[in-house]
C-alpha positions in Angstrom: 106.1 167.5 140.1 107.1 167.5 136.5 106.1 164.4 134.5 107.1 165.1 130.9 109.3 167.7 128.3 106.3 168.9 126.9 105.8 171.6 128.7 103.2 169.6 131.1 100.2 169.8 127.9 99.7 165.9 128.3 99.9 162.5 126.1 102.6 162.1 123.9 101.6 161.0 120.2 104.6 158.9 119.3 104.6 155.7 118.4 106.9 152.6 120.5 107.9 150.5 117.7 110.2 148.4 120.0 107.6 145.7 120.4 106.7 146.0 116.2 110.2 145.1 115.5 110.3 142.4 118.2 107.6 140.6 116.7 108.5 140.8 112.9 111.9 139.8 113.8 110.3 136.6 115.3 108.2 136.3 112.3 111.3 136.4 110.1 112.7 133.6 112.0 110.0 131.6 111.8 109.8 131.7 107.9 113.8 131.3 107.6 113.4 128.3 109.3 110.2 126.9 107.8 110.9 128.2 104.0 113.4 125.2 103.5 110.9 123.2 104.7 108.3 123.9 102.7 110.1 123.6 99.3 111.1 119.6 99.6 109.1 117.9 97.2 108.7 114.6 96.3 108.2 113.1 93.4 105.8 110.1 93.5 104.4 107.7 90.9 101.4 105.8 91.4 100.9 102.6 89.2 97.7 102.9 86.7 94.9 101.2 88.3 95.0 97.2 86.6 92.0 96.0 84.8 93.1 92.4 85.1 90.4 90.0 86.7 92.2 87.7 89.3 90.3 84.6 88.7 89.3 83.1 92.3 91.0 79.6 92.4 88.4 76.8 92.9 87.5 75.6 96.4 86.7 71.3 95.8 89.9 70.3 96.1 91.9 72.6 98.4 93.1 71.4 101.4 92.4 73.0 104.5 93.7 72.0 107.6 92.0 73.2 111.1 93.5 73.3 114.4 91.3 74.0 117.5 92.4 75.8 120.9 92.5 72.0 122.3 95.3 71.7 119.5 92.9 68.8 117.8 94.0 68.8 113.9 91.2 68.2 111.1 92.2 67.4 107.7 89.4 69.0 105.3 86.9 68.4 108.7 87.9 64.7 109.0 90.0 64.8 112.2 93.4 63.3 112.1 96.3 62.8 114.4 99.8 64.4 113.7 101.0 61.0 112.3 98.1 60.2 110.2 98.8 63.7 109.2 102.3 63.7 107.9 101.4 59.9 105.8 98.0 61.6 104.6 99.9 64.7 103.4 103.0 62.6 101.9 100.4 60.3 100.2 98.3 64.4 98.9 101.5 66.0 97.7 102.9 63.2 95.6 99.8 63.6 93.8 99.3 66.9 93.1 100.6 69.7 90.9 99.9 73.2 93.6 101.9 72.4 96.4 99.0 74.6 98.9 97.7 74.5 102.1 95.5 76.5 104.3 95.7 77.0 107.7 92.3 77.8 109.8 93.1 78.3 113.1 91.6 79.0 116.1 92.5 82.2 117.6 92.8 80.7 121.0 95.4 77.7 119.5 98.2 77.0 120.9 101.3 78.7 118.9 104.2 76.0 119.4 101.3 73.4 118.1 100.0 75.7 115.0 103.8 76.2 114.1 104.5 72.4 114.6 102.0 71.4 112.3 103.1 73.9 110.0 106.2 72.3 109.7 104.6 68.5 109.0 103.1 70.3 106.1 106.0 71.7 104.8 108.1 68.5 105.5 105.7 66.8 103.8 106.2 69.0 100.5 104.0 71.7 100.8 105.2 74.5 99.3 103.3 77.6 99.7 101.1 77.8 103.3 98.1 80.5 104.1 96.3 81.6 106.8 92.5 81.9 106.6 90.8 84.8 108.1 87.7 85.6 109.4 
């Protein structure tokens, strides 16, 4: 049996490139694709940090109304109903400059009570309302 042209002397030398040119050929795809890619660029500018101190507004005469998960409404801790509330915030707006209130609310409140409340406030003339975190 005759396995080779070489005159039966053994292993051949040469070299099968077939599988060197698969693989850069895959490579050149790969950096086709990816080239356009990689040459977006975007231009961002980022503000200069401010040195401006934010002075902290003062805390005596805020008004801060709390709501509980049993939807019970306290006026700065003095508990209210929502009547008293809307004549107590009428009477609180009419007198005072920063139209402000702040909210702290239990996390367990109910939503349709927090948001009716809400809107006493603002029909009252509240004009900006905040949420107190924890």
């Amino acid at each position: 049996m005759a396995f080779g042209g070489s005159g039966g002397a053994g292993v051949r030398s040469d070299i099968n490139i077939t599988p060197l040119v698969d693989v850069v050929l895959v490579l050149l795809i790969i950096f086709m694709v990816m080239t356009p890619t990689l040459l977006k660029q975007m231009d961002v500018t980022v503000p200069d940090k401010a040195d401006v101190q934010i002075a902290v507004p003062p805390t005596a005469d805020q008004l801060v109304i709390s709501i509980d998960r049993a939807s019970k409404i306290a006026l700065n801790h003095e508990p209210l109903t929502e009547q008293q509330l809307l004549v107590r915030m009428h009477d609180l707006m009419a007198a005072r400059t920063d139209k402000l209130v702040f909210f702290d609310v239990d996390d367990d409140a109910n939503y349709g009570d927090v948001m009716h409340v809400m809107d006493i406030c603002r029909g009252a003339g509240a004009k900006v309302l905040g949420i107190m975190t924890k």
